[in-house]
C-alpha positions in Angstrom: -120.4 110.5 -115.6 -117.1 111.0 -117.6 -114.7 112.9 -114.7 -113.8 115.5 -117.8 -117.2 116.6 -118.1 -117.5 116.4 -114.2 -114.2 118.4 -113.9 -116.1 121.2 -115.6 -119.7 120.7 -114.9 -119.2 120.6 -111.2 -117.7 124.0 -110.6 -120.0 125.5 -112.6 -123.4 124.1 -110.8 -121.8 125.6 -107.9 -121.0 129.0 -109.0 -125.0 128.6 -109.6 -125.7 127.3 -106.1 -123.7 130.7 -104.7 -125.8 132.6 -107.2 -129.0 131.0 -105.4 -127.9 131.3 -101.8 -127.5 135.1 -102.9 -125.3 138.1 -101.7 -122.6 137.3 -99.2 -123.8 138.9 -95.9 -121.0 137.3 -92.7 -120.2 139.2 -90.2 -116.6 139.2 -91.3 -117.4 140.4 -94.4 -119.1 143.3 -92.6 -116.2 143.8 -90.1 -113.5 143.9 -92.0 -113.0 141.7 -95.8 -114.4 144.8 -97.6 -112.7 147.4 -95.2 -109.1 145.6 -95.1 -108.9 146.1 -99.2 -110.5 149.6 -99.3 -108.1 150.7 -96.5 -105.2 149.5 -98.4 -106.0 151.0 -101.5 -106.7 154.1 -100.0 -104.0 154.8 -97.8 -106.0 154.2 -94.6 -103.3 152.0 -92.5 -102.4 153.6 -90.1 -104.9 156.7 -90.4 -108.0 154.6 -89.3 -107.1 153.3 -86.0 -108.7 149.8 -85.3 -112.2 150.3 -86.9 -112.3 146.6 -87.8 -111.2 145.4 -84.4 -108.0 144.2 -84.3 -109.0 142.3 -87.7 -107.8 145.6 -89.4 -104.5 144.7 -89.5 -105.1 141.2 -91.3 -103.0 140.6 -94.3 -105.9 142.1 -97.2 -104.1 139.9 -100.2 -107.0 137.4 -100.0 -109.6 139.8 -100.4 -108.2 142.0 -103.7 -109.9 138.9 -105.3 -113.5 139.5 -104.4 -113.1 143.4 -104.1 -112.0 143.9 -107.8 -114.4 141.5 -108.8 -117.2 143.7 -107.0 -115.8 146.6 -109.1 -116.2 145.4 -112.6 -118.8 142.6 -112.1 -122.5 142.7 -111.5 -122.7 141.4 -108.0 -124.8 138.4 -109.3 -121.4 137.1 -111.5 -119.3 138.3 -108.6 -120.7 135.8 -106.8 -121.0 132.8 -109.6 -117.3 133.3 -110.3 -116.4 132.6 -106.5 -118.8 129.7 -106.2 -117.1 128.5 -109.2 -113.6 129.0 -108.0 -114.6 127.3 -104.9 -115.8 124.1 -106.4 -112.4 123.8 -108.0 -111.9 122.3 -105.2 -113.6 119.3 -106.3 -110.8 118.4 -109.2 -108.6 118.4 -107.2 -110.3 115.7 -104.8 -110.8 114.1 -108.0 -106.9 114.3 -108.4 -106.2 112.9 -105.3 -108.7 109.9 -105.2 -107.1 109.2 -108.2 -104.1 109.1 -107.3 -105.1 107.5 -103.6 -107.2 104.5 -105.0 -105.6 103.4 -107.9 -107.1 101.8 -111.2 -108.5 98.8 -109.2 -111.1 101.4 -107.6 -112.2 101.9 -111.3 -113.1 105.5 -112.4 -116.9 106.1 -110.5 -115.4 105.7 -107.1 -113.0 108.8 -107.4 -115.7 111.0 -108.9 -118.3 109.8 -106.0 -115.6 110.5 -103.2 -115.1 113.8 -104.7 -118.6 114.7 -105.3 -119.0 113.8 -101.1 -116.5 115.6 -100.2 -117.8 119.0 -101.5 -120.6 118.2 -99.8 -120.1 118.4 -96.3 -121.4 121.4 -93.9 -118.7 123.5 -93.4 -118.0 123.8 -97.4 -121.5 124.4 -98.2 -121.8 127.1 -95.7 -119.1 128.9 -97.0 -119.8 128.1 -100.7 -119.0 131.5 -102.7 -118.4 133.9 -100.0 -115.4 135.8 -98.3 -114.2 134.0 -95.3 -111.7 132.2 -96.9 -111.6 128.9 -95.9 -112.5 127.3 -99.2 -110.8 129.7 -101.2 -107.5 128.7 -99.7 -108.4 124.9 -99.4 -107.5 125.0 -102.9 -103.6 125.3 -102.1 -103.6 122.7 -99.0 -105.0 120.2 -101.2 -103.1 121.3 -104.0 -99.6 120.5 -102.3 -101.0 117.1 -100.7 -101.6 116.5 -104.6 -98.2 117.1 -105.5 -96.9 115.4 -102.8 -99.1 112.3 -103.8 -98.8 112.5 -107.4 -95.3 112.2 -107.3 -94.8 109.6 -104.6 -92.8 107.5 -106.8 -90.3 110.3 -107.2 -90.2 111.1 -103.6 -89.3 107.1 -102.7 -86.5 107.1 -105.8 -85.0 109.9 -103.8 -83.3 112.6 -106.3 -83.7 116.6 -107.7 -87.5 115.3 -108.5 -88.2 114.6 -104.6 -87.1 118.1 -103.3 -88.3 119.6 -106.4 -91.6 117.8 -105.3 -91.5 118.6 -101.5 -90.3 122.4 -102.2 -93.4 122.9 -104.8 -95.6 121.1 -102.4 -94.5 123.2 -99.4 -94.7 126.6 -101.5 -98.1 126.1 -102.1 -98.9 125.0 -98.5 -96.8 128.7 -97.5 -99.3 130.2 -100.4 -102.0 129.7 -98.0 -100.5 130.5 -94.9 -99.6 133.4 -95.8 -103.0 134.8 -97.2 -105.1 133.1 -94.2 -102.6 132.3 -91.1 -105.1 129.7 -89.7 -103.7 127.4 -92.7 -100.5 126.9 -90.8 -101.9 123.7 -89.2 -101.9 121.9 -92.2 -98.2 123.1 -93.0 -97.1 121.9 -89.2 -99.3 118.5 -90.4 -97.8 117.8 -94.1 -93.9 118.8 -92.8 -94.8 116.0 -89.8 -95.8 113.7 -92.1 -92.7 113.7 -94.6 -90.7 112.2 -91.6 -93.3 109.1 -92.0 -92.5 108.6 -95.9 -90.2 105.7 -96.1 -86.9 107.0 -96.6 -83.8 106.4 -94.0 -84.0 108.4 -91.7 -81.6 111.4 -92.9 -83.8 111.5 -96.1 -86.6 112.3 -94.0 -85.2 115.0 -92.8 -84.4 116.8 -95.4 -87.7 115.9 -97.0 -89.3 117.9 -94.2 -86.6 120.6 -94.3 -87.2 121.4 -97.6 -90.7 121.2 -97.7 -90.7 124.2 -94.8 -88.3 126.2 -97.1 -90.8 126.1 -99.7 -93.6 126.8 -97.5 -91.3 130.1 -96.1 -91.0 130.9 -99.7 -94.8 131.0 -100.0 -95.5 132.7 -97.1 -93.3 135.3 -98.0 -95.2 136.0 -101.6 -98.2 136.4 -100.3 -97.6 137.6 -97.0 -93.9 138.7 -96.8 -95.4 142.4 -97.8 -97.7 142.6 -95.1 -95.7 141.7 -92.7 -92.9 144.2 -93.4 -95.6 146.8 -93.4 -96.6 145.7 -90.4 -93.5 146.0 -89.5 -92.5 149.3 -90.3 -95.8 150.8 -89.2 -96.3 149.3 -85.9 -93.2 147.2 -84.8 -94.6 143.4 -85.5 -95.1 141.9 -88.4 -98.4 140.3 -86.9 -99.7 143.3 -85.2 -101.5 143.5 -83.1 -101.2 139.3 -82.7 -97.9 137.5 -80.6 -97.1 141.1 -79.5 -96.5 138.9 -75.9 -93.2 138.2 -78.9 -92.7 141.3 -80.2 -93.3 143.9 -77.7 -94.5 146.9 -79.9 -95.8 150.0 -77.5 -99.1 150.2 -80.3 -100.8 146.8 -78.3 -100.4 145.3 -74.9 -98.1 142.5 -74.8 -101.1 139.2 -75.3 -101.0 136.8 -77.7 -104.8 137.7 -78.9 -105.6 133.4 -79.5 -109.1 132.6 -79.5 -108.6 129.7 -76.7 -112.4 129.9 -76.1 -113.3 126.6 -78.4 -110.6 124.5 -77.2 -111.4 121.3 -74.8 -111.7 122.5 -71.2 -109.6 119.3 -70.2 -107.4 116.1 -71.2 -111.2 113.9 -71.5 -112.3 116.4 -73.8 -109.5 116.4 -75.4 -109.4 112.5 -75.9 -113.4 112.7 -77.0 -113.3 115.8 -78.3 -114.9 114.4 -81.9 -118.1 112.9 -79.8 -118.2 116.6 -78.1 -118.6 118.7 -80.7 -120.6 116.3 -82.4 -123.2 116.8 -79.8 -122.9 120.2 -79.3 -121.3 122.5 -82.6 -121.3 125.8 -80.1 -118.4 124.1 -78.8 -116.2 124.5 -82.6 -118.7 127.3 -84.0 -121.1 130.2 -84.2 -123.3 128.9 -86.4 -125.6 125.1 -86.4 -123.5 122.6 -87.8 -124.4 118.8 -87.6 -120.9 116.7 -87.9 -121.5 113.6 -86.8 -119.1 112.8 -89.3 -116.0 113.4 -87.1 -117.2 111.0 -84.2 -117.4 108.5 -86.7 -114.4 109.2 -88.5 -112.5 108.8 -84.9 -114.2 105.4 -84.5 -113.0 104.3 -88.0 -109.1 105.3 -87.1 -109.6 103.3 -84.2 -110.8 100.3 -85.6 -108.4 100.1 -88.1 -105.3 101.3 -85.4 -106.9 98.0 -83.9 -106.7 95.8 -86.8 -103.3 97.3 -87.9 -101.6 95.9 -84.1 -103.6 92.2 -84.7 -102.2 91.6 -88.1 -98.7 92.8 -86.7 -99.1 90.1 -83.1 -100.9 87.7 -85.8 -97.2 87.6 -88.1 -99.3 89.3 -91.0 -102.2 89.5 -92.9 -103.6 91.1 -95.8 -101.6 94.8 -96.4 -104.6 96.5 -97.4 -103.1 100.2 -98.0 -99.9 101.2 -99.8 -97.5 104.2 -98.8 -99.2 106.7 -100.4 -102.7 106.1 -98.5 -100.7 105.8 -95.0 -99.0 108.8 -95.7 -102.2 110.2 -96.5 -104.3 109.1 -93.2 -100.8 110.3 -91.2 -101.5 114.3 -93.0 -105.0 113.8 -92.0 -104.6 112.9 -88.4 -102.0 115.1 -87.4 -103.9 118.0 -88.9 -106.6 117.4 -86.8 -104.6 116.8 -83.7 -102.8 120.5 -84.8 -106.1 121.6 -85.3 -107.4 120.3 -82.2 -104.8 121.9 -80.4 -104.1 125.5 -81.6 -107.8 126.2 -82.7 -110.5 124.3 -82.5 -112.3 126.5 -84.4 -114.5 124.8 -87.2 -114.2 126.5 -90.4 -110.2 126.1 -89.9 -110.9 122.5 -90.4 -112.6 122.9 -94.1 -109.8 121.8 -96.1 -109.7 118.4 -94.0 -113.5 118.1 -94.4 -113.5 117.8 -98.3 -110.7 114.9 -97.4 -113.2 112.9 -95.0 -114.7 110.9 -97.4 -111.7 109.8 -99.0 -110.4 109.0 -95.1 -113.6 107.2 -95.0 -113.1 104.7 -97.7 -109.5 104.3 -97.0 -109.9 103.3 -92.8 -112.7 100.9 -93.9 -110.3 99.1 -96.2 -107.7 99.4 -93.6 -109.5 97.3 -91.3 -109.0 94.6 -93.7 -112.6 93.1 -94.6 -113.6 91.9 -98.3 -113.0 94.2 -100.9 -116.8 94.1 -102.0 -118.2 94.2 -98.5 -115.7 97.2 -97.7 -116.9 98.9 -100.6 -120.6 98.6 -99.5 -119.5 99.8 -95.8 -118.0 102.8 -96.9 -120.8 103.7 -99.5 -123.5 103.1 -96.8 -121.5 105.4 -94.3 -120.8 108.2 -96.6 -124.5 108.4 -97.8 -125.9 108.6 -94.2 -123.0 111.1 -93.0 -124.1 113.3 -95.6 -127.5 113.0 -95.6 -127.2 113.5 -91.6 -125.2 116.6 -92.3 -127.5 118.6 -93.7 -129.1 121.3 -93.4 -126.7 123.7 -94.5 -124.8 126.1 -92.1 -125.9 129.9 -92.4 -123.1 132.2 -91.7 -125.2 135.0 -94.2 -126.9 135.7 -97.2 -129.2 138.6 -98.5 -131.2 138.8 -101.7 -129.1 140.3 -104.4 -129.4 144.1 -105.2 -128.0 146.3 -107.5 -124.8 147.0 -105.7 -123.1 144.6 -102.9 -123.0 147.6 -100.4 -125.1 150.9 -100.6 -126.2 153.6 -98.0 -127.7 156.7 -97.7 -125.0 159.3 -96.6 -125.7 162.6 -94.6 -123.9 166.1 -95.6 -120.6 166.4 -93.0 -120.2 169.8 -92.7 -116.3 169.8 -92.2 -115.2 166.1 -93.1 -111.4 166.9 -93.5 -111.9 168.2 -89.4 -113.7 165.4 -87.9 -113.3 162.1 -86.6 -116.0 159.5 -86.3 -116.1 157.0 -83.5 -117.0 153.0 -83.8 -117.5 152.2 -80.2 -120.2 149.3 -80.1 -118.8 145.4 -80.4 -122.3 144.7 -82.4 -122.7 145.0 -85.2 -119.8 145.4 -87.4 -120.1 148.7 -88.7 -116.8 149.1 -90.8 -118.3 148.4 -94.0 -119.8 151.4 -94.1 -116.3 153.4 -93.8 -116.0 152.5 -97.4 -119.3 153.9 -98.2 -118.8 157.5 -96.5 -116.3 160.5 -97.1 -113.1 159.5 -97.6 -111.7 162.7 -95.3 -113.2 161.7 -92.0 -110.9 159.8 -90.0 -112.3 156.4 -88.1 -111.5 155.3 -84.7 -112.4 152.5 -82.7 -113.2 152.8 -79.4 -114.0 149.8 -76.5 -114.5 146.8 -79.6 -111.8 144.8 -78.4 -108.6 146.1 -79.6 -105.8 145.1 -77.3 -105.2 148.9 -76.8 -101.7 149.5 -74.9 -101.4 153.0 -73.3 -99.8 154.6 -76.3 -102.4 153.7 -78.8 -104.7 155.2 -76.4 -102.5 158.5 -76.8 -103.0 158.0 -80.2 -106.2 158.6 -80.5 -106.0 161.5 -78.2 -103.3 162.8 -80.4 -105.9 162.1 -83.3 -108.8 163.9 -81.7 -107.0 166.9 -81.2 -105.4 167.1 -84.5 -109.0 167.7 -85.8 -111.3 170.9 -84.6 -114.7 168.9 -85.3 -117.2 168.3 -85.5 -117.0 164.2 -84.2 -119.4 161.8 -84.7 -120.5 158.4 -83.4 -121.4 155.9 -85.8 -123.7 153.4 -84.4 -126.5 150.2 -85.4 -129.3 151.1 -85.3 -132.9 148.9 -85.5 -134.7 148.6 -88.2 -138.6 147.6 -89.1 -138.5 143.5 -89.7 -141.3 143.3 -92.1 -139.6 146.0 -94.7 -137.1 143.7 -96.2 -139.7 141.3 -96.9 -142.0 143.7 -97.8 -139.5 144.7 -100.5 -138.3 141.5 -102.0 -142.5 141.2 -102.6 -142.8 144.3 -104.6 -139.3 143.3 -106.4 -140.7 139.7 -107.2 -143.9 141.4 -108.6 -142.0 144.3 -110.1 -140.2 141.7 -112.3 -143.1 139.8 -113.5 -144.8 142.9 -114.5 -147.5 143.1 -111.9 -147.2 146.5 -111.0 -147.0 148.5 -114.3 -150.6 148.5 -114.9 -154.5 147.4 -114.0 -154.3 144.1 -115.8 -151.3 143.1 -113.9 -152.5 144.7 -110.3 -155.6 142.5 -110.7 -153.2 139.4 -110.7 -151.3 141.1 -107.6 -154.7 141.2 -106.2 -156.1 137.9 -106.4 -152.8 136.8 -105.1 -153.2 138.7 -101.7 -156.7 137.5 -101.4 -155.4 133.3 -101.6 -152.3 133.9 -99.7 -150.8 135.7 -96.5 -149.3 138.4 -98.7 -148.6 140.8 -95.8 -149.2 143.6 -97.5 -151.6 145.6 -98.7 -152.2 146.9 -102.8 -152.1 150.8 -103.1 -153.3 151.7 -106.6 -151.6 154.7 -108.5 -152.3 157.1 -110.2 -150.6 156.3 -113.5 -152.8 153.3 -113.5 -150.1 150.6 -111.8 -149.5 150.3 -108.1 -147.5 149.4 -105.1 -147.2 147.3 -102.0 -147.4 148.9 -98.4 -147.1 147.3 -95.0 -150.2 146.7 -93.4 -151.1 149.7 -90.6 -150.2 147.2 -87.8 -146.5 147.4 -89.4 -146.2 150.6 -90.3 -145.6 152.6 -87.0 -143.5 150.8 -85.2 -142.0 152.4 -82.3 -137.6 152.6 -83.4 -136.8 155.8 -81.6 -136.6 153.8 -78.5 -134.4 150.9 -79.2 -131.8 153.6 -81.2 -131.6 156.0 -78.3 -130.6 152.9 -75.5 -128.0 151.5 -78.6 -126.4 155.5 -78.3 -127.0 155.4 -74.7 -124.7 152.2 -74.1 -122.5 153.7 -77.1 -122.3 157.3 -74.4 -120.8 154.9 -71.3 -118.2 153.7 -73.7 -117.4 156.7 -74.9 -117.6 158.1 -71.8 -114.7 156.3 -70.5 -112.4 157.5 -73.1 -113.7 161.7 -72.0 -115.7 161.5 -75.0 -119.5 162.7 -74.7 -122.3 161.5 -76.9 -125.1 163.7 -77.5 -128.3 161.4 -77.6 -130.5 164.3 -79.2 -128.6 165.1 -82.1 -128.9 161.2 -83.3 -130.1 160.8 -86.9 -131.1 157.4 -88.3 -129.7 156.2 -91.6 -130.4 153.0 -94.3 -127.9 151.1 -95.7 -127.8 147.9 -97.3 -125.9 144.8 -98.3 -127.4 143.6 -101.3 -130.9 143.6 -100.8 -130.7 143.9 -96.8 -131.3 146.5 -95.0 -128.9 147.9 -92.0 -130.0 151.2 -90.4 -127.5 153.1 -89.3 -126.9 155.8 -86.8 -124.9 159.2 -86.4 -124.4 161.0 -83.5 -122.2 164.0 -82.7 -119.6 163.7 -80.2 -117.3 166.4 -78.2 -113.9 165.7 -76.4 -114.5 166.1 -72.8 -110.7 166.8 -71.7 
């Protein structure tokens, strides 16, 4: 395939692949993506206090993309357009094996390596939805472009190096800045200018002015958060490293997930083989990356081979600068990664960049050229094949509308603040669906609250007469969903307007376990109905213990949950359903 038509044809089959996974349904999309945008342009910050967890106060820049697109697009397009953006990231593997292999690897090797690298787990699980990851791989792999691309200029040493190394930072700082997590591979690309061959003063000032450009970067698209931050709370990464920043609004913790890093220095020295075993270790969600273990195996071999041909006087040089500068980004990003996170979808970027690592190592260890070439097209072909299935972080069928509920009448909105105060699910999704006067609080989800904030909200509470409300999960009946995407399939192959097409509907339940039964209509069509079995399922019970364990949370802040006055609610994300429940609430002191 000509890489032209690839550079174009790629993107495009996966904006269709998001469009068939469907609506983007992740938790974090529910906690807080959608919120974060909505509370910015509506003047929320600071009036909602913590309703996302403390993931209300992440920087929103990253998520004006997907939210504006929701506003204008159909969600279908919505979601083509960021599958497409996503497997941009494709050319610019394509750039970079390029650029990495040289002409000798011909022009099919580049494309294949690029074409792997899109498929491992982590990127297909996050193909066309919010969380980020390989939205902003685009920048990391975009400045470890420039920084190959112009390798020549960085050696001759001149205006074109730091013009180089300042562009490539900026973009690195680009991503940092809209998704913090992307710091490791900023730390991993200014470590590994000190390894490009300059003296040593040149190396310096290589990585000196990289981080000035990545400072720069940060500063465009995060500089305006964190002043806001800032000037709202007293730290620009509120409520994060306030063990640095000592505002009064948090208590002084660095709020670090530590809980995926290795327990100990073995697991840290086998920490590939680990997670390879067991992904709950690096995730929440089945991933198989077997990859990684055998990545580690391949950088030892060729570590290995490297110190024989050094004691032996020689040997073959199979890899020039650029590829050694390339395997020193790659390793220390995983070390960084190892180290401050451990957390798997941090490590996408580096992912797409395995198989080129792959091909590299193997021709590092220093066999012949055509048996190397074999090696590392065996080994790609089983890593991938091994690493699927693909992850499932959340997907519903598509609806009309990304988000949609069924609101209640508040009798005095402008007077009443409603309470999240569950951990699961997220509800703050729903804030953007209901009236814009109420006032949201978070209670008991996590929030490092200090002793001020929780005066805060006492200060809030009593700044509004009532009534209050809880807003709560609440359980829902299994087979509807299903029962609706049925009546929606037959709906849209005309199966339901009239007798001819009911017939068809008919036949079909009698072949197949339809779960459901026909309902004819007056008008001459019909319907789909859960069987009786389904149909009168006991939910009352489940809802009231949810409101009861929301009560003892409540309760501990003097706030008391009336279990009676509970009404149940549906909402949906796409196509899924959500029930929802709201409950009144009255101060107790």
């Amino acid at each position: 395939m000509n890489s032209r038509i690839a550079a174009i044809l790629v993107p495009v089959l996966f904006g269709l692949v998001a469009i068939i996974f469907g609506q983007d349904d992740n938790w974090d999309l529910r906690n807080y993506h959608v919120y974060n945008v909505y509370a910015l342009l509506n003047e929320r910050i600071g009036h909602d206090l913590a309703p996302a967890r403390f993931q209300t106060y992440f920087n929103p820049t990253i998520d004006l993309l997907y939210y504006g697109l929701n506003r204008v697009l159909p969600p279908w397009v919505t979601g083509f357009v960021m599958g497409a953006l996503h497997g941009l990231n494709f050319v610019l593997l394509l750039g970079i094996g390029r650029r990495l292999l040289g002409r000798s690897a011909g022009t099919h090797w580049p494309l294949w390596l690029a074409l792997a690298g899109v498929l491992g787990p982590g990127f297909r699980g996050e193909l066309g939805n919010t969380m980020g990851d390989n939205l902003t791989a685009l920048l990391v792999l975009g400045g470890l472009y420039v920084m190959l691309s112009r390798w020549d200029a960085l050696l001759a040493w001149g205006g074109r190096t730091l013009v180089a190394a300042l562009v490539a930072g900026l973009l690195l700082g680009l991503g940092t800045g809209l998704k913090l997590t992307n710091a490791l591979y900023a730390v991993a690309l200014c470590l590994a200018c000190l390894g490009v061959p300059l003296i040593w003063h040149r190396r310096i000032a290589l990585a000196f002015v990289f981080g000035i450009g990545v400072l720069a970067g940060m500063a465009l698209t995060g500089g305006w958060w964190f002043v806001k931050m800032w000037q709202l709370f007293g730290n620009p990464t509120f409520p994060q490293f306030n063990d640095i920043f000592h505002s009064p609004w948090a208590v002084e913790s660095g709020v670090i997930d530590t809980y995926f890093r290795p327990k100990n220095w073995v697991e840290y020295l086998i920490w590939p083989f680990v997670f390879a075993q067991d992904w709950h270790r690096v995730t929440e969600v089945a991933h198989r990356l077997g990859m990684w273990a055998v990545v580690y195996v391949l950088f030892a071999a060729a570590s290995v081979a490297a110190v024989l041909r050094r004691l032996r006087g020689g040997g073959r040089v199979t890899l020039d600068g650029r590829a050694v500068f390339f395997l020193l980004f790659f390793a220390l990003a995983y070390l960084v990664w190892m180290r401050m996170f451990s957390i798997y979808r941090y490590l996408i970027a580096l992912e797409l960049l395995v198989p080129l690592a792959v091909w590299l190592l193997w021709h590092s260890i220093g066999v012949s050229e055509k048996a190397v070439n074999r090696l590392a097209g065996v080994t790609l072909a089983l890593l991938l094949v091994y690493a699927f299935p693909t992850p499932k972080w959340g997907n519903a069928a598509w609806g009309e509308h990304n988000f949609s509920a069924e609101v209640p009448a508040f009798s005095q909105p402008e007077q009443s603040v409603v309470f999240i105060a569950q951990p699961e699910p997220p509800m703050s999704w729903l804030v953007t669906l209901l009236p814009a006067q109420l006032k949201f609080i978070g209670i008991d989800m996590g929030f490092p609250e200090s002793a001020a904030w929780r005066q805060r909200i006492r200060q809030a509470v009593a700044e509004r007469k009532g009534p209050h409300y809880a807003l709560l999960g609440a359980v829902k009946n299994e087979k509807q969903d299903s029962l609706q995407n049925k009546l929606d399939a037959a709906e849209w192959l005309g199966w339901t307007a009239d007798a001819s097409g009911c017939a068809k509907l008919e036949w079909l339940g009698r072949h197949i376990r339809l779960q459901a039964d026909l309902r004819r209509l007056p008008s001459g069509g019909c319907t789909l109905e859960l069987p009786q079995p389904y149909r009168n399922i006991d939910l009352a019970t489940p809802n009231r213990a949810i409101a009861d364990a929301a009560a003892a949370h409540l309760a501990n802040n003097g706030l008391s949950l009336d279990v009676a006055s509970c009404g149940a609610y549906p909402a949906a994300v796409g196509s899924r359903t959500y029930m929802y429940q709201l409950c009144r609430v009255t101060p107790t002191r």
